[in-house]
C-alpha positions in Angstrom: 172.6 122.3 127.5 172.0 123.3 123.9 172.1 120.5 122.8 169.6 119.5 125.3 167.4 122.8 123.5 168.2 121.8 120.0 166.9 117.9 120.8 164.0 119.3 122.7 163.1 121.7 119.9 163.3 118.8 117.4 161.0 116.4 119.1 158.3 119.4 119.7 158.7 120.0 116.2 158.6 116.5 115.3 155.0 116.3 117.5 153.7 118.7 116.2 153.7 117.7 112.4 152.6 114.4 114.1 149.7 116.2 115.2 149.0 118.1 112.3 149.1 115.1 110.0 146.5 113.3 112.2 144.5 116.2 112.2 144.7 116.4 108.4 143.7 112.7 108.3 140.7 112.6 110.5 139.3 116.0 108.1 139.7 114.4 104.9 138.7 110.7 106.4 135.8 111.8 108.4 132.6 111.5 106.7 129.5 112.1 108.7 126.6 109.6 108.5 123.6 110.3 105.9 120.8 111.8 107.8 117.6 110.1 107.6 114.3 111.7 108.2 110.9 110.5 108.0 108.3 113.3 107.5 104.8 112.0 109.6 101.9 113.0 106.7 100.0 116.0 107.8 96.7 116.3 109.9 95.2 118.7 107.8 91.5 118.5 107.9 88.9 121.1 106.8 85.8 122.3 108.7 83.8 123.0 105.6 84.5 121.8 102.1 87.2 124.0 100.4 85.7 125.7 97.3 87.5 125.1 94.3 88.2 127.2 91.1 90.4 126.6 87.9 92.2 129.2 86.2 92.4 128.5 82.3 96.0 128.8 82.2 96.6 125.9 84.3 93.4 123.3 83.6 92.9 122.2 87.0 91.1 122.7 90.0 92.7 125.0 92.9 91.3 125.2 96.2 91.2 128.8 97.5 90.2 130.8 100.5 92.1 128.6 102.4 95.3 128.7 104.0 96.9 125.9 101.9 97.4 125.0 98.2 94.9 122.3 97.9 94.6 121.0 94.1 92.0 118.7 92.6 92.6 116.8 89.5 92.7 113.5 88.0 89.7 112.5 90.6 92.6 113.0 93.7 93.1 116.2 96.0 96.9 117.2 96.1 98.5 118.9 98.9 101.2 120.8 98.9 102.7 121.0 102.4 106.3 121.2 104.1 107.7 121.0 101.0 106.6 117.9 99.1 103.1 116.6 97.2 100.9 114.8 99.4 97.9 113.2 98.0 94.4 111.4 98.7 91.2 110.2 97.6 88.7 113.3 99.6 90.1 116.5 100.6 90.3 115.7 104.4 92.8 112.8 104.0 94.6 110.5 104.5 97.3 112.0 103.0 100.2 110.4 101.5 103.3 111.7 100.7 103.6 111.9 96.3 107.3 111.8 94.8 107.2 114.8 92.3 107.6 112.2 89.1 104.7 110.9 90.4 102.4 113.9 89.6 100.0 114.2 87.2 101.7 116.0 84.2 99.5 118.9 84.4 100.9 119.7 88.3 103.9 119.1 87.2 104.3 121.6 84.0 103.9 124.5 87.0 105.8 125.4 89.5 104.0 126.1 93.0 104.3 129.9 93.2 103.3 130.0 89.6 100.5 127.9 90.9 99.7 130.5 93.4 100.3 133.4 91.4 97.4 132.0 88.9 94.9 130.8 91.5 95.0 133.9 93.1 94.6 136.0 89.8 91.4 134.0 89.2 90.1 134.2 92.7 89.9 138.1 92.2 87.9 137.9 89.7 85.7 135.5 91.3 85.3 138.1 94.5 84.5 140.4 92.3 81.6 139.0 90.4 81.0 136.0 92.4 77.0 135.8 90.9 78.2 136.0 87.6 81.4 134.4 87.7 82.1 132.7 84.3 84.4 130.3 85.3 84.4 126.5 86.0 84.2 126.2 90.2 82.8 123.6 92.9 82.5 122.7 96.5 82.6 118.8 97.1 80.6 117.2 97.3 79.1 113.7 96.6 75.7 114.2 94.9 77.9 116.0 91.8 80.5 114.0 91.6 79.0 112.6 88.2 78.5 116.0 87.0 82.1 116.5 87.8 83.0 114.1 85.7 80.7 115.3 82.8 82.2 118.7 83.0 85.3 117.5 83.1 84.9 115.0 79.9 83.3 118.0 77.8 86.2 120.2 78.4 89.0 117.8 77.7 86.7 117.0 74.6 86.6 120.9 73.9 90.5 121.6 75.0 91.3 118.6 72.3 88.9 120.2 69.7 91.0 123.2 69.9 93.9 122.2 69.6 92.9 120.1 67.1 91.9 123.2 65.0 94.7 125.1 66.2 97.3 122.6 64.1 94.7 122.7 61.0 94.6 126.4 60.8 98.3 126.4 61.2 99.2 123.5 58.5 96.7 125.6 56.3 98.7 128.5 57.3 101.8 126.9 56.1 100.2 125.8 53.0 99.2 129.1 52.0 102.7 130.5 53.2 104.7 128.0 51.1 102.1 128.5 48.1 102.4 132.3 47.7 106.2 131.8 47.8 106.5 129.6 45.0 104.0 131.7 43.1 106.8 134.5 43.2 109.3 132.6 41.3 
């Protein structure tokens, strides 16, 4: 009879780390399949034409009083919706889903709240003095679209020509700098 106990004590035993090592096995073997989705573009479509502002800080065109972040630049409206750039040729679609790389660089240099955080900024001060607001704004439409253009070619022309005079006045700067130092010797 013990013996009987001992073998039957042995063989649960023996089971058991059976059990255990298949269990151990199936853990470290089981991998589960990649998950594929497949994100349908959105339906977004606007009633009216969204009005658009640009904040100096970020030289593009930001839709507001609406309930998503529209952007305007490089002659396409980008969407950001569901997490990921969508973009399109008018601001009621199609829309088609952008890879981030794929951004203009000027989107891309900003994150989205920072994005926000500006746009709104601005759009106070376009409440506030909406008659005499100072800063560059439009509503699409087609009969301006050359004047869009124009606007936007004299202040890329006039963002160049500052910089431009911004790396002068420096170089002059360090002229002057390294000049008075060597006069001190």
């Amino acid at each position: 009879m013990k013996k009987t106990a001992l073998v039957l004590v042995i063989a649960a035993m023996a089971a058991a780390s059976s059990v255990q090592a298949e269990v151990s096995v199936n853990i470290n073997l089981g991998v589960p399949a990649p998950r594929v989705m497949v994100a349908s573009p959105p339906s977004i479509r606007f009633d009216v034409a969204p009005r658009f502002i640009s904040p100096p800080r970020l030289g593009f065109y930001v839709g507001v009083d609406t309930p998503y972040d529209i952007i305007f630049s490089s002659n396409y409206y980008y969407l950001y919706y569901g997490n990921s750039w969508h973009r399109s040729g008018h601001y009621n679609g199609p829309w088609v889903e952008v890879p981030y790389r794929h951004l203009p660089p000027g989107i891309r240099k900003h994150r989205i709240e920072n994005i926000r955080s500006y746009r709104d900024r601005e759009y106070r001060v376009y409440r506030s003095n909406r008659d005499h607001y100072r800063g560059r704004q439009f509503r699409p439409d087609h009969e301006r679209r050359g004047e869009w253009k124009e606007e936007r070619r004299q202040d890329r022309n006039e963002w160049k020509n500052d910089r431009r005079q911004d790396r002068r006045e420096r170089k002059e700067d360090k002229r002057d700098r390294r000049q008075q130092g060597h006069g001190r010797d």
